[in-house]
N, C-alpha and C positions, 0 to 999 in steps of 0.2 A: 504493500500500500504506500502511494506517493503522499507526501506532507505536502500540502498548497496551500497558501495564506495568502486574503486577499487583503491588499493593505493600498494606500495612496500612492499615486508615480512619484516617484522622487527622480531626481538627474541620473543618478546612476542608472538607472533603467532606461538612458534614451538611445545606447545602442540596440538594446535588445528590442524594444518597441521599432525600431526601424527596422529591424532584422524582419521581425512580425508582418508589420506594414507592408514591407517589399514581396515577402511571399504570400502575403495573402490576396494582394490586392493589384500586384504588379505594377505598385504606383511608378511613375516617371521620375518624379521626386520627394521619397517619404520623407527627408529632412524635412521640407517646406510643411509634407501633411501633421507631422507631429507638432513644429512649431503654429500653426491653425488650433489643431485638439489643448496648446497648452495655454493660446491665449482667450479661447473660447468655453474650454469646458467648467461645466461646476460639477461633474463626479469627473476623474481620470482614472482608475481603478487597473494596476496589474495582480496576476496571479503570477505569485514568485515559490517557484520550486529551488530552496537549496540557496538563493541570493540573485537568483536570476528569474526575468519577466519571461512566461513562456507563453502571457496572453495579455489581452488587456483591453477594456472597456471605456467610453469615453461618454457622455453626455454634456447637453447644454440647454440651460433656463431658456423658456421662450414663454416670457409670462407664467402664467399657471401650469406649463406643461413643460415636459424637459424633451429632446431627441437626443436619440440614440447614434451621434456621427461618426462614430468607426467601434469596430467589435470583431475581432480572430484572436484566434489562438494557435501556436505553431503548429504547425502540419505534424510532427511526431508525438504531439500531447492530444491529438485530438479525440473523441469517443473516450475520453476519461472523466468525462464530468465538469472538466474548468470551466467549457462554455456558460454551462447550465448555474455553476457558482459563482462565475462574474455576473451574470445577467439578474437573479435572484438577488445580489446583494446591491446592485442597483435599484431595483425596484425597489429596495425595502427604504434606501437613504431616500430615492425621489417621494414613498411616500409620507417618510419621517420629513421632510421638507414640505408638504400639504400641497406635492403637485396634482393637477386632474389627473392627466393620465402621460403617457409615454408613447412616441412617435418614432415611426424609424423607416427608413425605404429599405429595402432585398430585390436583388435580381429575380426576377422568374423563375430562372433557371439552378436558381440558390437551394433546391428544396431540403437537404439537409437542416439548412439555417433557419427556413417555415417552421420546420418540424417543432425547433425548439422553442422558439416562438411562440407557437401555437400552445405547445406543452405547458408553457406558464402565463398562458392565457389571453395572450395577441390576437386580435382578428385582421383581417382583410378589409381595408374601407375604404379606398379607392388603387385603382391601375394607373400609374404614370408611363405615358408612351414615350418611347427612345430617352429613355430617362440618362442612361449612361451613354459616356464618348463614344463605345463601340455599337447604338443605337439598341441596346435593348430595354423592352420594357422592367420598370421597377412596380412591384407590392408596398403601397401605404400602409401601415399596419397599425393599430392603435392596441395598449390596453389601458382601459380606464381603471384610475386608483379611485374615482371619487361617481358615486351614483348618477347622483343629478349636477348636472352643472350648462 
């Protein structure tokens, strides 16, 4: 059994988070994307196996409701649960912060990342066409923390 602690990004974690970024997303320039996630977000959330980030979660206040702008975990840690432990302990700080609810786009073609989504309570609530560079459509996704709003 792997020990994971999810704890707050600190510097030290900004190779690893670019490591992350580049393989997950085959961004162009993840230096550029991480400095975005570090001036924008209000959770930044890694999972550190051992002293090292092997995943990591990012959101941002948009009024009453937070989005979810980037979220992987390494290709060799994946199907171990981190997903599912970053994503959980977000939702619990956005609702200990009294957001409505939690917003986030996914490729279509992402259906792994539905799955878990869905799992902890996401729905489907609009289709964004040619949402991404390489034109494909993205899934709106919402879960509300808060009944009526």
């Amino acid at each position: 059994m792997i020990s994971v602690v999810i704890r707050e990004y600190c510097v030290r974690d900004f190779r690893d988070v670019l490591e992350i970024d580049a393989e997950a997303f085959n961004s162009r320039n993840p230096a550029y994307d991480v400095y975005i996630y570090l001036a924008y977000s209000s959770n930044f959330l890694v999972a550190d196996i051992g002293g090292k980030a092997v995943g990591y979660i990012v959101t941002m206040d948009m009024g009453v409701d937070s989005k979810i702008m980037s979220f992987a975990v390494k290709k060799e840690f994946r199907g171990k649960g981190i997903g599912s432990m970053l994503l959980k302990e977000v939702i619990k700080r956005c609702k200990n912060k009294g957001k409505h609810r939690i917003l986030l786009e996914v490729r279509v073609s992402n259906v792994v990342a539905q799955k878990l989504y869905k799992k902890n309570g996401f729905k489907t609530i609009e289709i964004l066409p040619k949402y991404y560079n390489d034109g494909e459509d993205a899934y709106l996704m919402e879960l509300r923390l808060v009944d009526n709003f």
